[in-house]
N, C-alpha and C positions, 0 to 999 in steps of 0.2 A: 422634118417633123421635130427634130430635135433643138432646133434654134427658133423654135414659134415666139413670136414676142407676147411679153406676159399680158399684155388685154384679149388676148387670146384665147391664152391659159386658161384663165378666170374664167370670161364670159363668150367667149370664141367658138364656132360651130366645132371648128380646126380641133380644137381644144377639147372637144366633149370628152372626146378617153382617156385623157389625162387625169379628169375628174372624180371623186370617188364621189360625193355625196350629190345626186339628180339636184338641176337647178329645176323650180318651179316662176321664179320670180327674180329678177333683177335690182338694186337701188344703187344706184350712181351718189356719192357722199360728193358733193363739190367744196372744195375747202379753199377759202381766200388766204387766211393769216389764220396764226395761231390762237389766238384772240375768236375768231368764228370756230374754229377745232374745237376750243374750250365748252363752246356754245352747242355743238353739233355732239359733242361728248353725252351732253346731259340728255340727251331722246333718242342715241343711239339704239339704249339697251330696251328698248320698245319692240326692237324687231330683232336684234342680233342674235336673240337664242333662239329663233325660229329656224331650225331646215331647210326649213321651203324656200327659204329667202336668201340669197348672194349677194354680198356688200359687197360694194368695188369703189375707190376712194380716186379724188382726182384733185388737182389742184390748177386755179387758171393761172397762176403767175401773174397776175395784172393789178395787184394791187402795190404799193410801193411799202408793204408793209412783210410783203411773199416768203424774203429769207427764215428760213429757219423752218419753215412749216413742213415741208417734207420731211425733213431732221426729227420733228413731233411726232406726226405718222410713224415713222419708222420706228420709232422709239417704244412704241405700242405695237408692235409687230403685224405693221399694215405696211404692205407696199403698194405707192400709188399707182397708176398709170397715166400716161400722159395724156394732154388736155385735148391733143389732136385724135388720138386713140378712142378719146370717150367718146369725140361727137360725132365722132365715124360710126357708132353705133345705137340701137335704139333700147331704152332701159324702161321698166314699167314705170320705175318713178325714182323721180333726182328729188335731191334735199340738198339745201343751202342753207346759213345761214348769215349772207351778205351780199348785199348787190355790190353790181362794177363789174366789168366782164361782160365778153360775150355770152353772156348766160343764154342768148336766143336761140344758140346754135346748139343747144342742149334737147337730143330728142328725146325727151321723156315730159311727162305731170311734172311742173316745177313747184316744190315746196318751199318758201324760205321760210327763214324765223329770222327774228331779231337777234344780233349779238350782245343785246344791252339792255335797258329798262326802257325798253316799247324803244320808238324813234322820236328823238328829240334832235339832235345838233343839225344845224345848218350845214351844208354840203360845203367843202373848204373854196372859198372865194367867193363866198355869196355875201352880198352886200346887203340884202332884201329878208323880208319874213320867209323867203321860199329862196331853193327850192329847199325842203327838209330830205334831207338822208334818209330812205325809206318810204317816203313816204307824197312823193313828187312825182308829177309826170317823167323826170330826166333820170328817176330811180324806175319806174313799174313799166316803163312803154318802150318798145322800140319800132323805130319807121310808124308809130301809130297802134301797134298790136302790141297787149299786156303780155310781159315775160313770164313770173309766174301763173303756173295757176291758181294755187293759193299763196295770200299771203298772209301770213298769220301773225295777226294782233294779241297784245295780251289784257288789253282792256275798251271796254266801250270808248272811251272820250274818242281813242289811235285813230276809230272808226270815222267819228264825226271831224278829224280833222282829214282822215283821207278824203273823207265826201266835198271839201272844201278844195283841195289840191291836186286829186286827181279822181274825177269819179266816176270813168270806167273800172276803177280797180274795184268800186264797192260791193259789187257782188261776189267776188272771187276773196274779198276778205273773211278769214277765219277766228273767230275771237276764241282764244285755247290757251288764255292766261301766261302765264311765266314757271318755265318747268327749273330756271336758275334760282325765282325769289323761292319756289315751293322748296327745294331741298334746304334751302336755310331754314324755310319752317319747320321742316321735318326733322332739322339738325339741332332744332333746340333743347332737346333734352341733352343734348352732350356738349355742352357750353363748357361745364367742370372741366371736364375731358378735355377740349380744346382748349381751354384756358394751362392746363396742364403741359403739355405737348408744346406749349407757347412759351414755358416757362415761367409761366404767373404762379406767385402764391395766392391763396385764399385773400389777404386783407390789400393784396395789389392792385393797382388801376391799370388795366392790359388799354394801351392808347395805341389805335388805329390810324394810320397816316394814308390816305390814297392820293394819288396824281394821277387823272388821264394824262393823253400825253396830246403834244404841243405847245406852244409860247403862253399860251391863257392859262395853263394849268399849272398846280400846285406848283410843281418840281420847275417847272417853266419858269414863275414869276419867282419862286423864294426858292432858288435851290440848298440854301444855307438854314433851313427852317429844320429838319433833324437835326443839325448839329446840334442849332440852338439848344433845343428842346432836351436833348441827351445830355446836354452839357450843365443842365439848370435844372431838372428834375432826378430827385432821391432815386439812387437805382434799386432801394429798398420799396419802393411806395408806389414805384411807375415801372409797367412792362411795356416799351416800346416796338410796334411791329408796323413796318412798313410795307406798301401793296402799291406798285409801279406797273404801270398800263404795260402789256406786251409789247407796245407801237413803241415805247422808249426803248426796250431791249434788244429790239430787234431795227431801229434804224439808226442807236449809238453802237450795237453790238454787246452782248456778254461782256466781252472781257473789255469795256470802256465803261460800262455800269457800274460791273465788279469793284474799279480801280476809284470809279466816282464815289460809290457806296463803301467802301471799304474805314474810314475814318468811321463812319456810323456804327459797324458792327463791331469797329475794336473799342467803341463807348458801352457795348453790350446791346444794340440798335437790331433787332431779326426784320432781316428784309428777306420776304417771301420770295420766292421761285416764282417770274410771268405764269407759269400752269394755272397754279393752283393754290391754294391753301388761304385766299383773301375770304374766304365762305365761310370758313371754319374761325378764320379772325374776325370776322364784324360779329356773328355768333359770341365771340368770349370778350367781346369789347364793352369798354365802360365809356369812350367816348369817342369820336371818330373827325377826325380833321379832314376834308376832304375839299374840292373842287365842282365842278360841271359837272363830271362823269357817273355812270352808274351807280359805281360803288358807294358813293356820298348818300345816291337818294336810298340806295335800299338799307345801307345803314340806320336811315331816317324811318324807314317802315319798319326796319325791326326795330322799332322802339328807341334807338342809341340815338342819345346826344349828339348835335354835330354842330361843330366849327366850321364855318368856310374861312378857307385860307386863298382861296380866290373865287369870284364870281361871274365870270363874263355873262351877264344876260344876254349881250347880245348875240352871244356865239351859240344860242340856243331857237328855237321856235319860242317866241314869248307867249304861244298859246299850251304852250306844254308843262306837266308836271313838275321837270326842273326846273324850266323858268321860275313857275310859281314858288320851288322850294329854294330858289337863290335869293327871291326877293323876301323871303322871311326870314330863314336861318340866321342865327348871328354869324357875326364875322369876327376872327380873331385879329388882333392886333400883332405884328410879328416884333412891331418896335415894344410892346408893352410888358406888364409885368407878366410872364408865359403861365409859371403855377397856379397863379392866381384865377385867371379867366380861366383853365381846364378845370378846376376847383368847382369854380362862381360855376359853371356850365351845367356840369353833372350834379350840384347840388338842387341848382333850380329848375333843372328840366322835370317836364309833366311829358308821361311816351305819350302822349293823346294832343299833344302840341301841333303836331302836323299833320294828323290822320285825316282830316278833307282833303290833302294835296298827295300822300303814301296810300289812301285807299285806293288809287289810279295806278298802280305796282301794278296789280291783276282782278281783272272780273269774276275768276272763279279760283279766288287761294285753293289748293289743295289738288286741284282738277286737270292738272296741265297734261300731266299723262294717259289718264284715260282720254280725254278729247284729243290728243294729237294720234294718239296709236288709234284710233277710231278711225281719224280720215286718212292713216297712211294706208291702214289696211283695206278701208274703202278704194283706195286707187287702186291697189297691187289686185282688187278684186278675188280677196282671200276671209275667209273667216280669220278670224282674231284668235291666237293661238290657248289656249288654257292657262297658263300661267297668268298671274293680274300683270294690271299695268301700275308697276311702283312707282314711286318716288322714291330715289335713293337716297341718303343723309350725305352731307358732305364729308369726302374722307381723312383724315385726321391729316396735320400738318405738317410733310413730309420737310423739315427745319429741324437744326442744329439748336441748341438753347443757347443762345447770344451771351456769352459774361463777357464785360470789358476784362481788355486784357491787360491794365494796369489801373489802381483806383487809388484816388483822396478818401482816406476814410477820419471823419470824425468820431472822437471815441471821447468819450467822459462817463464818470462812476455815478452812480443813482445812488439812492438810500444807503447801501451800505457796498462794501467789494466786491462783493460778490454780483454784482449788478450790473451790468454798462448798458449806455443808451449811444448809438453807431448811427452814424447818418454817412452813406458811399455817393461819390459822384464819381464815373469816369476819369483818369488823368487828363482827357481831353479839355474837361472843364478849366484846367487849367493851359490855356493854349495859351493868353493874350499876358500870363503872369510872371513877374522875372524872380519870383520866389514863392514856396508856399506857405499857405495861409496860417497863420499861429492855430497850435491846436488843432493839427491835422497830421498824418502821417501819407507820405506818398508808397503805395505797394508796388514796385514795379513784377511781373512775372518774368521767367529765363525765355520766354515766346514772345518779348518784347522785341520792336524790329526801332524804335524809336531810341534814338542814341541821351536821347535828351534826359528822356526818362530814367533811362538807366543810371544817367549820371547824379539825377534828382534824388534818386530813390533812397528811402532811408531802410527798405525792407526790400527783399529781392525774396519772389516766392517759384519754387519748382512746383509741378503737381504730378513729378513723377513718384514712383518711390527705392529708397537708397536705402542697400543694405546697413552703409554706415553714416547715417546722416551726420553725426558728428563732424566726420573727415571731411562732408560735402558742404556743409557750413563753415566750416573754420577757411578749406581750399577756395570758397566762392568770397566769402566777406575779404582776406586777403589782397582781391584783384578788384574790389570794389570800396575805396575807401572813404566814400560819402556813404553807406550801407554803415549799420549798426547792427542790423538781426535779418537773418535768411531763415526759409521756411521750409520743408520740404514735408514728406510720410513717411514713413518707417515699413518694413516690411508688413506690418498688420496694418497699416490702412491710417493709426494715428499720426496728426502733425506733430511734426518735431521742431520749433523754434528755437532758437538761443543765437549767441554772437559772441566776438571773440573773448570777450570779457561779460558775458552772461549766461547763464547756466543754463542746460536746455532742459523746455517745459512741453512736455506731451500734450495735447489738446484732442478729446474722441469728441467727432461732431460730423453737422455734417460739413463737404468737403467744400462746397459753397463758403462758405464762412472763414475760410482759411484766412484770408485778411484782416477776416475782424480779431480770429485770435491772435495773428503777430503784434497787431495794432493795440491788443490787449499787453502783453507782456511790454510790446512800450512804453505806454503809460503808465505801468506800475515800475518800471526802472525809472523812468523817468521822473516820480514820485518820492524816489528814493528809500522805494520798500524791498522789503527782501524777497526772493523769487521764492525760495524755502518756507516765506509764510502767504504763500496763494491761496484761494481756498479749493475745496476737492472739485467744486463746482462753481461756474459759471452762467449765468442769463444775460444773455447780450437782448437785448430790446430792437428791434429793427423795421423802421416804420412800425405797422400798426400789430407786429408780431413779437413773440421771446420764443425763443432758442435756447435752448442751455445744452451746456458741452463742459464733459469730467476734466479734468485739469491732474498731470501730475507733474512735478518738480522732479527733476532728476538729482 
């Protein structure tokens, strides 16, 4: 009794006394990829705070996308059971939300949903307008007999192309809208919020990058298109956040993305976690670079501007929404002027641009919950529990705030000195330069792993803080003798500037801005004024913001 295997446990005659809480009802959760987990996430909570009801999670391993998905479960504090375990027994009702797999051998009411915006891509190797992924005889049939029992569409047109491709499935189709695009609707009132958490300020362009994944997509055809972009746009004026398909994470692995992506985030570049947090970014976005994949079209249905930075039509059903939104959207140019065209984008976009092709998102915005928890509860042949059926908001962006870890900062005086106007790029920007640019200062920080920089640097900045930043300045600028002024905090929290032959100047601001005040005391040495006639106060200008930070001379 003591070694009963855990499908047992759970749902197991063996297992009854184990249990404390009476099962009434069983659901079998089939999970392909993490990428479907994500998906199966969003209508879990339809039935999970019900009693009556025992979730039991399974995974078919048959997708070449598999790895890591158990590792997600787990991580949520679900343990699977195995794929042989489940079919060995009968469940009131399975939920999926992807074909591939023995799904047939599944005894229970098979549910799926879509992972994405309805089914649009061609199945990989199809040469032909068919078969579509989802939505083909070689996705719904097996030996001749429909696998699920429902399959659940999120808009009429899904319908009329099933009825084309496969139309035994048409009666057992569900139209129950999109419960992914609804929580971004629901998530609109905390755009601020996310844009926050993103690290944008108020006068920022928060710019959204997505790539499904394979050779036709973003990251596939231009893998060098964040750099670019990080490297040529104001880090004062542009928040950059990257959203990479789970399929890339999971068949380059974590720590080969990490090492890929890694140059991006040391530009100050947030690339999101495969989970989650792309919902809460197309929400705080001002414009969104995308590809084929979901993310691009629902970008386009919330209202946000969007660039294609690749298009394959043909990798799509050409009778499908995205088709239709690749053959309009503009395309960016990766060779051309970058600021300019995200500029040109967001200023001319109308949100009602593509609303004949993003009203196809879903038949009933808003509705996805109550119609799905409708007919799950109709199979489980249960009343529907008292609590509504919500929509939940998307939850805030569990990311780091991306600052480049070493910056070119332009600095020059406005009306009077008290004034400076600061324009920052990443040190990256300067990758292809064999010096830099007049009228610019390089910051390198002590968390810099780049030898280059450090040797460039004319400012070297700590952000810890030193009892005696004097001693910590004077001992750092010594072992760095292309460095003129080092930066650090003092035990109260103000920067402490100066260098070996400059007097050190206090700076209370925020701590963000550490660069621009060394870069301040720069150019006013460098001007050949006295540190002793500074003024008490500062307004640095930064992009479309001022800042001001008290100043004292020591």
């Amino acid at each position: 009794m003591w070694s009963l295997p855990w499908a047992e446990v759970l749902v197991g005659e063996k297992g009854r006394s184990w249990r404390t809480v009476p099962q009434v009802r069983t659901v079998l959760v089939v999970v392909h990829t993490v990428t479907a987990a994500t998906r199966l996430f969003d209508v879990l909570g339809l039935w999970a705070r019900d009693s009556r009801v025992q979730t039991v999670f399974t995974c078919t391993g048959t997708s070449a996308f598999s790895q890591g998905t158990e590792e997600f479960l787990r991580d949520r504090g679900i343990e699977p059971i195995t794929w042989q375990a489940a079919v060995e027994r009968e469940f009131d009702l399975a939920v999926a939300a992807s074909y591939g797999g023995p799904l047939h051998d599944v005894q229970a009411p098979l549910l799926i949903l879509p992972h994405g915006m309805g089914y649009n891509k061609l199945q990989p190797g199809s040469r032909s307008p068919e078969p579509v992924f989802g939505l083909s005889e070689s996705s719904l049939l097996h030996d001749g007999r429909l696998i699920p029992s429902v399959a659940v569409l999120s808009h009429s047109e899904q319908r009329e192309r099933l009825r084309e491709y496969c139309q035994q499935a048409v009666d057992i189709a569900l139209i129950a809208g999109d419960p992914c695009f609804d929580r971004m609707l629901a998530s609109r009132p905390l755009r601020e919020t996310y844009r926050r958490h993103l690290g944008a300020h108020p006068d920022q362009r928060v710019l959204v990058i997505s790539s499904t994944w394979g050779e036709r997509s973003l990251y596939g055809c231009f893998p060098s298109l964040v750099s670019q972009l990080a490297r040529r746009l104001p880090l004062d004026e542009y928040r950059i956040v990257v959203a990479l398909h789970p399929n890339i994470w999971c068949a380059h692995t974590p720590w080969q993305v990490r090492n890929w992506t890694g140059e991006w985030t040391r530009a100050g570049v947030t690339v999101l976690p495969p989970e989650e947090g792309w919902r809460a970014a197309l929400v705080a976005a001002d414009l969104t670079i995308g590809d084929h994949g979901s993310v691009t079209f629902y970008a386009a249905a919330l209202g946000v501007p969007v660039l294609l930075a690749s298009a394959p039509v043909e990798a799509v059903d050409p009778a499908s929404p995205i088709a239709r939104l690749l053959r309009t959207a503009p395309r960016l140019d990766p060779d051309g002027e970058l600021p300019a065209q995200l500029e040109s984008t967001i200023t001319a976009h109308d949100p009602e641009r593509y609303s004949s092709i993003t009203a196809h998102t879903t038949s009933v915005p808003g509705e996805s919950a109550r119609l799905l928890r409708s007919s799950v509860y109709g199979h489980l042949g249960l009343d529907e529990p008292a609590f509504p059926a919500e929509t939940t908001t998307a939850p805030l962006p569990d990311v780091a705030n991306a600052e480049p870890i070493s910056q070119i900062v332009h600095l020059g005086f406005g009306d009077s000195r008290d004034h400076a106007v600061v324009t920052r790029f990443p040190a990256e920007s300067l990758r292809d330069a064999t010096r830099l640019p007049p009228e610019a200062v390089l910051v390198a920080t002590t968390s810099e792993t780049s030898r280059r920089w450090l040797e460039w640097a004319e400012i070297l900045l700590d952000d810890g803080r030193c009892a005696d930043p004097g001693q910590w300045i004077r001992g750092t600028l010594a072992r760095l003798p292309t460095a003129v002024l080092a930066a650090t905090r003092d035990p109260a929290g103000r920067w402490v500037v100066g260098g070996l032959d400059v007097a050190e100047v206090r700076f209370t601001g925020p701590d963000e801005l550490a660069p621009a005040y060394a870069a301040f005391l720069h150019a006013w040495v460098a001007a050949d004024e006295c540190v002793h006639d500074m003024p008490a106060t500062v307004t640095f200008g930064l992009g479309g913001r001022n800042v001001t930070a008290a100043v004292e001379a020591s």
